[in-house]
C-alpha positions, 0 to 999 in steps of 0.5 A: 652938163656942168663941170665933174672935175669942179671944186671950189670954195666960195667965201662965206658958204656954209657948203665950204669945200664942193665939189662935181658936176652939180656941186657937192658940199661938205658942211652938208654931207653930201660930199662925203656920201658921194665919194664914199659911193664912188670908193665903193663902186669896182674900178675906181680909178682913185680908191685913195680917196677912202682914206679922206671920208672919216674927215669927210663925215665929221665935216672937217674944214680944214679940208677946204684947203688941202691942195692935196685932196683938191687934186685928188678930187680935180683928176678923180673927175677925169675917170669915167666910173667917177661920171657915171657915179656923179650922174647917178647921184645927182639924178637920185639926191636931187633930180628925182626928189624935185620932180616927185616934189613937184607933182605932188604940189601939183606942179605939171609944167616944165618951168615949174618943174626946173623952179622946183629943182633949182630950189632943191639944188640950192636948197630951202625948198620946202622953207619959201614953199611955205612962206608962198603959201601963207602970204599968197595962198595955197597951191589949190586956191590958185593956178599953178603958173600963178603960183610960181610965180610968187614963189619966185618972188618971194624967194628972190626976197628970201634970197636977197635978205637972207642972213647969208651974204653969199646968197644975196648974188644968187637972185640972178637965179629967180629973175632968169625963171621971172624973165622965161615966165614974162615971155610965156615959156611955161613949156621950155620950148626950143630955142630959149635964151638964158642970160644970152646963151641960146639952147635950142636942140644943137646946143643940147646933143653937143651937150650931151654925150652918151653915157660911159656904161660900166658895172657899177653899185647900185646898176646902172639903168634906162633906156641906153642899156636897153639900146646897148643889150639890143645890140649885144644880141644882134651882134649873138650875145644872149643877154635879157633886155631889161634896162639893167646893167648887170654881171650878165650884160658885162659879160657879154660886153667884155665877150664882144669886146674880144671878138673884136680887139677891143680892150675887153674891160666891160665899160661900153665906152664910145669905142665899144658903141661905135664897135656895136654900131650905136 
């Protein structure tokens, strides 16, 4: 799940200031992108954030040190709309493009699949792609497990002679996903052990918890929402069961809410969910 309030400057990272749950960084924009989404997401509990983003879009790195804006950012993270705004960009800016990447390479398995987002969260995927491709050969010529595998190689390569220093520590990455192909775990099958921390599907429920749903631009969607109008309509709202969490569905959550003393602010936190017997 990672740590939303995280930020950090790591010696000789061209990123400079990060930030989040998955890090955003300022010399790549991305920084800026999402807290310009989040002063723009109703109920911000931090709208003060706005008056950073013009430093934030010309990339100022004199931000990297500006305590002010580090606790800005470290409390920011505290505030639920700020998590649901994190999770949902970081699913649209990384998670979602690696995994159309990987299918549309011909990539189907599980590990293959987390190889292919972990370079898109470390960046340089489309650059090693091809080097793997000319010094190995390409992805139809040879089996996708093959195929992986020699990219992890050849990007442990990348990594360890990179002109970037600060990457060079960042092979560790490459020889975990070596380490889970040598053992044949092509499927991810529970339990796993990476670096000696065991997951296995305890690890994976205390890891995490449900979603904080709120009104928020764009929608938030899936199946929790599906699962929260469900139970809006048992409990007699008349809500659509569409996955998206419009005006419609806040409404009849702040409805419920006062029907059964709760604070009645439209966010399906986990008073609300207990309340609605989620």
């Amino acid at each position: 799940m990672g740590d939303y309030s995280a930020v950090n400057v790591l010696p000789g990272d061209t990123g400079h200031l990060s930030y989040g749950r998955s890090q955003v960084t300022l010399g790549s924009g991305t920084l800026y992108r999402m807290i310009q989404l989040y002063c723009s997401t109703p109920r911000a509990a931090f709208p003060l954030l706005s008056s950073y983003l013009p430093r934030m879009q010309q990339r100022d790195f004199a931000l990297d040190t500006d305590l002010t804006l580090r606790a800005f950012l470290q409390q920011a993270g505290q505030d639920r709309v700020m998590r649901t705004v994190q999770d949902q960009f970081f699913d649209a800016n990384y998670w979602s493009p690696a995994v159309q990447s990987a299918a549309n390479f011909g990539i189907s398995s599980a590990l293959g699949t987390s190889v292919v987002y972990d370079s898109h969260v470390q960046g340089a995927w489309a650059t090693v792609r091809d080097l793997t491709t000319a010094q190995c050969g390409a992805r139809g010529v040879i089996s996708e497990n093959d195929w992986v595998s020699q990219y992890l190689n050849v990007r442990r390569d990348w990594l360890a002679n990179n002109p970037n220093p600060a990457l060079h520590p960042t092979v560790y990455r490459m020889d975990c996903f070596l380490s889970l192909i040598q053992d044949s775990t092509w499927d991810l099958a529970l339990p796993i052990n990476i670096r000696g921390v065991t997951i296995d599907e305890g690890t994976l429920v205390g890891a995490a918890p449900a979603r904080i749903l709120s009104l928020t631009v764009p929608p938030i969607t899936g199946d929790d929402v599906r699962t929260v109008q469900r139970a809006l309509i048992a409990a007699g709202a008349d809500v659509l069961v569409d996955g998206v969490f419009g005006p419609q569905t806040q409404a009849a959550v702040e409805q419920f809410q006062q029907r059964q003393g709760l604070a009645a602010d439209g966010i399906v936190d986990p008073a609300t969910r207990s309340a609605l017997g989620i």
